[in-house]
N, C-alpha and C positions, 0 to 999 in steps of 0.2 A: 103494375110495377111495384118490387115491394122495396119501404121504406127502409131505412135501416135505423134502428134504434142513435141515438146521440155518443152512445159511446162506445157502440162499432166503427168502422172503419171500410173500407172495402179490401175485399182480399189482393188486389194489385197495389194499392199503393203503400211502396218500400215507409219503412220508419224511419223518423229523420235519424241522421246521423253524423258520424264525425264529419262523413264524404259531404254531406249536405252545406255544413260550416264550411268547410275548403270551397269547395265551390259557390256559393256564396259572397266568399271575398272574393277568390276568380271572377264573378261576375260581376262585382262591384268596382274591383282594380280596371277592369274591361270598359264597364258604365263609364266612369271619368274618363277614361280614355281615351273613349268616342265622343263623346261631349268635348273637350278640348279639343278634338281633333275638327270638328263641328266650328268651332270657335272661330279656329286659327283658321280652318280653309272661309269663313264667313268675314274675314279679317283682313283676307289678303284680297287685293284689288288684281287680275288676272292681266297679265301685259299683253298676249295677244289671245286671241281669238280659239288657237287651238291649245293653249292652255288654259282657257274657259271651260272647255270641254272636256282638257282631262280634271279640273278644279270637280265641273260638276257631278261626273261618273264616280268621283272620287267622295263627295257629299252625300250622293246614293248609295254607295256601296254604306258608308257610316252610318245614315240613317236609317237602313235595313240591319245591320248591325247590332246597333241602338235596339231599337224595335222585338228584335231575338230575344235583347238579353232581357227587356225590362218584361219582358215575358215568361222569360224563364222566372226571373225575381217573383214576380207575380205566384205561379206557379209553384216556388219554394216555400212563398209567404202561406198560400193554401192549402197547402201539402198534397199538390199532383203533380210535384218534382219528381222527375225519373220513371214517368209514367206515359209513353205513346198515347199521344192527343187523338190518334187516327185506330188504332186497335184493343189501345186500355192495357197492352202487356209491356212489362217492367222492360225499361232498357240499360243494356247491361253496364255497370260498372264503367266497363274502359272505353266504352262509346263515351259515357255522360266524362270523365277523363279526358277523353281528348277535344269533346265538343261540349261543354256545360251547357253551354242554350239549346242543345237541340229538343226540340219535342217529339223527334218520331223513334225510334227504332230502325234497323238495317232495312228490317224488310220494308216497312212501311216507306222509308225513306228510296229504296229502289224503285218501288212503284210508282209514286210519286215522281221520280225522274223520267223513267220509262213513259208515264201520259203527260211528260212535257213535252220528249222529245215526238210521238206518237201525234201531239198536237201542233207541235210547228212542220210536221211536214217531210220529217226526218225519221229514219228507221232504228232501232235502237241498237246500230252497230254506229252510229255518228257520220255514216257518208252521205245522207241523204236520203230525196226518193229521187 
């Protein structure tokens, strides 16, 4: 495997940028958000049983949430922001636009659905088998 000098770079990862700074704060505005959100659902005592249940689906979905972004942050901080974790090619512009944390790319992120669904049992038209 060859090394790359210190002040190379690899030829897939974008240069930060202004997009880098916008998103950034996106995911920063996002971070507290979930956190707070975090708080307050940790905060409230659940009056019955099945709003326990939607309290705690609701605490998972935040703390996968959570999880994404401080990933993505991470990712920003080392500069393989906007870079598929799964194929190493740039993802484009108006994907990281609408979804700052993601890490994959379209395609990657297709497939990745397909041997979900493939995995529980389900055919990748959503009816089942």
């Amino acid at each position: 495997m060859t090394q790359l000098l210190s002040s190379e770079s690899p030829p897939t990862v974008p240069p930060p940028s202004a997009d880098h700074a916008r998103h950034w704060q996106r995911l920063e505005a996002e971070r507290r958000f979930r956190l707070e959100q975090l708080a307050a659902l940790d905060a409230e005592a659940p009056p019955t049983p099945r709003h326990e249940s939607v309290q705690q689906a609701l605490r998972i979905a935040a703390t996968t949430a959570l999880d994404e972004i401080e990933a993505a942050l991470g990712r920003l901080q080392d500069g393989r922001y906007g870079v598929c974790v799964t194929c190493a090619l740039p993802i484009p512009a108006e994907r990281l636009d609408v979804l700052p944390m993601t890490s994959l790319c379209m395609a990657c992120h297709y497939n990745e659905q397909n041997c979900r669904l493939a995995g529980s049992g389900r055919g990748g038209d959503g009816r089942g088998a």
